[in-house]
N, C-alpha and C positions, 0 to 999 in steps of 0.2 A: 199151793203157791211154790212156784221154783226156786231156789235158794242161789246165794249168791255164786257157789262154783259154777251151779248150772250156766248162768247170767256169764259169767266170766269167761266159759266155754262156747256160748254163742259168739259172743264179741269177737273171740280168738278165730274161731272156725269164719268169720266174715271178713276178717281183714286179712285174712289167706284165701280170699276171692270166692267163697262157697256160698251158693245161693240158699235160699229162705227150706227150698225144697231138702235140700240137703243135708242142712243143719237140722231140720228139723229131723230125719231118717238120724244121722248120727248122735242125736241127743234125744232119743226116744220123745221128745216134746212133739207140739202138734204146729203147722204153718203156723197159726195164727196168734199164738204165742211166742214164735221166735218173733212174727214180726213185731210184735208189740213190744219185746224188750231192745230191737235195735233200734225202733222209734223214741223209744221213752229213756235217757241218758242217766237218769236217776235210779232206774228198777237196774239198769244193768251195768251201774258203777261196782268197781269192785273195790270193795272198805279193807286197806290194808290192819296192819297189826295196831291197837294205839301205842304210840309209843313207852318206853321203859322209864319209868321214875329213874331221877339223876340220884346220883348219893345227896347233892344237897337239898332237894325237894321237901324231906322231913322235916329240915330245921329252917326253914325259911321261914315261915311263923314264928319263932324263936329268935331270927335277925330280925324280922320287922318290930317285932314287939319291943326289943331291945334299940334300936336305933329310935323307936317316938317315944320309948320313956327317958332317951338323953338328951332329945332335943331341947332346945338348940343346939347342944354339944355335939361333937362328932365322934365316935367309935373308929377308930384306926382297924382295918380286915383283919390288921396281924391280934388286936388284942380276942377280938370277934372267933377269930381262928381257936385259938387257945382254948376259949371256953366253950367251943362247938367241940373239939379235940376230948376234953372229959366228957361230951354226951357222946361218944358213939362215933363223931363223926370223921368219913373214910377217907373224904375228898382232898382235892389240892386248895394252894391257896388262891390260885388266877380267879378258878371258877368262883371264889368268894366276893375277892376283891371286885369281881363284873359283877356278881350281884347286889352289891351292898353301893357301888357306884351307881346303879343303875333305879336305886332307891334314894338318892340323894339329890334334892332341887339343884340344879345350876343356880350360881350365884346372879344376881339381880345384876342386868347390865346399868354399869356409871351411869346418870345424866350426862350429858356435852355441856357445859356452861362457855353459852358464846359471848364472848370479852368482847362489849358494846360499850359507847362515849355518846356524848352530848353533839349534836349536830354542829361540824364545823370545829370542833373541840381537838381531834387527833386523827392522821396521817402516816399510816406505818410503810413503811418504804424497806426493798430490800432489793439485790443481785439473786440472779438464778442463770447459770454459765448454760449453755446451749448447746456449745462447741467449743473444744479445747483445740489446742497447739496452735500454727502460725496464722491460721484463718480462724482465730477466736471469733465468738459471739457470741455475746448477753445479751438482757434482758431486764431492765428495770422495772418492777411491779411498786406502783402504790397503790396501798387500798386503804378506802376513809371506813374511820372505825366503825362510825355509828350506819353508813347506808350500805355499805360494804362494797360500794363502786368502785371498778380496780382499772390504772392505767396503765398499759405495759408500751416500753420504747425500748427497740434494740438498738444496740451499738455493739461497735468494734473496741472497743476498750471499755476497764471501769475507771480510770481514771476522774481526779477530782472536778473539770473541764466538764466530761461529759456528765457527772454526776447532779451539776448546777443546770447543767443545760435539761436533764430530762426532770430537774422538780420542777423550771421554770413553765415548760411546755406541760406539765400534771396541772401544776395553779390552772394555766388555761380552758384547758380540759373538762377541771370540773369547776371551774367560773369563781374560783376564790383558792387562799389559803388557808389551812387550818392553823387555829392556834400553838401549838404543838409536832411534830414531829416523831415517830419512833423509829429509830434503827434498830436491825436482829445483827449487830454487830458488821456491819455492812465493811469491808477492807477499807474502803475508800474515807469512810468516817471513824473508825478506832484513831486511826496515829491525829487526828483532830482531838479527837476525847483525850489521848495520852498527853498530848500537848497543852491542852487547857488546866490539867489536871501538878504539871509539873512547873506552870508559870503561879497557880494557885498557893504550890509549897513552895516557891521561890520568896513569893511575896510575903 
């Protein structure tokens, strides 16, 4: 059986354009074995070196074992460091911290809790600017809580005017009014709220 330098020497000697006959003469082999190792990719792969144990390789059985006997708790790298540091160990701390990271589940992504009402129940309304300076343009969105149907009406201002006019054309739209209203502090609606709020403490 040919050994791998042999194999690795065909390969070489063929892709420096020498034919079957050739290789074979410079590698004392026989035709019919060169040709069979340039046919066959696996007889005449060449297996390099395996690679070299890291310094941290030894003690990672030692982080494992230690990171699920604190679970649920966390081990900090730098404490992990320290008591790798009295066994022996040579390495830095990066290469700790990426392995002890890389041993740690990601945290469980949130649920979304989508904020839903009673049909016909509430109505959130808000400005979304589009274009600023002299040729301004917005954007009125309401979207009904519970079906979450949105109607958007631009205009040239937010003004309080155009404010009545696009909830009066939303009613239309989706064929009634909801009980309720919300604003996300809408400009047009605060100095309304500030107002109501100081004829309240008048009173």
């Amino acid at each position: 059986m040919v050994g791998e330098e042999a194999a690795l020497e065909i390969r070489v000697l063929h892709r420096h354009g020498k034919g079957i006959r050739e290789i074979a003469r410079a590698t004392g082999l026989s035709r019919n074995t060169v040709r069979r190792y340039l046919r066959d990719e696996a007889a005449a792969r060449y297996k390099g070196r395996p690679p070299r144990p890291g310094k941290l390789d030894p003690f990672k059985g030692y982080v494992v074992e230690r990171l699920a006997a604190a679970a649920p708790e966390r081990i900090p790298a730098s404490v992990l460091l320290g008591e790798l540091r009295e066994r022996g160990y040579a390495g830095g701390y990066t290469m700790l911290k990426e392995f002890v990271a890389g041993l740690t589940p990601a945290p469980a992504p949130q649920p979304t809790v989508r904020f839903e009402t009673a049909p016909g129940e509430q109505m959130q309304v808000d400005w979304a600017v589009m274009r600023r300076g002299a040729d301004r343009l917005s954007v009125f969105v309401a979207t009904l809580g519970w079906s979450r149907a949105a109607y958007l009406e631009f205009v040239t201002d937010e003004r309080l005017e155009a404010l009545i006019a696009a909830h009066e054309n939303a009613f239309l739209a989706f064929g009634g009014a909801p009980r309720e209203v919300l604003y996300d502090n809408t400009r047009t609606v605060v100095p309304l709220r500030l107002c109501r709020l100081m004829c309240r403490e008048r009173a």
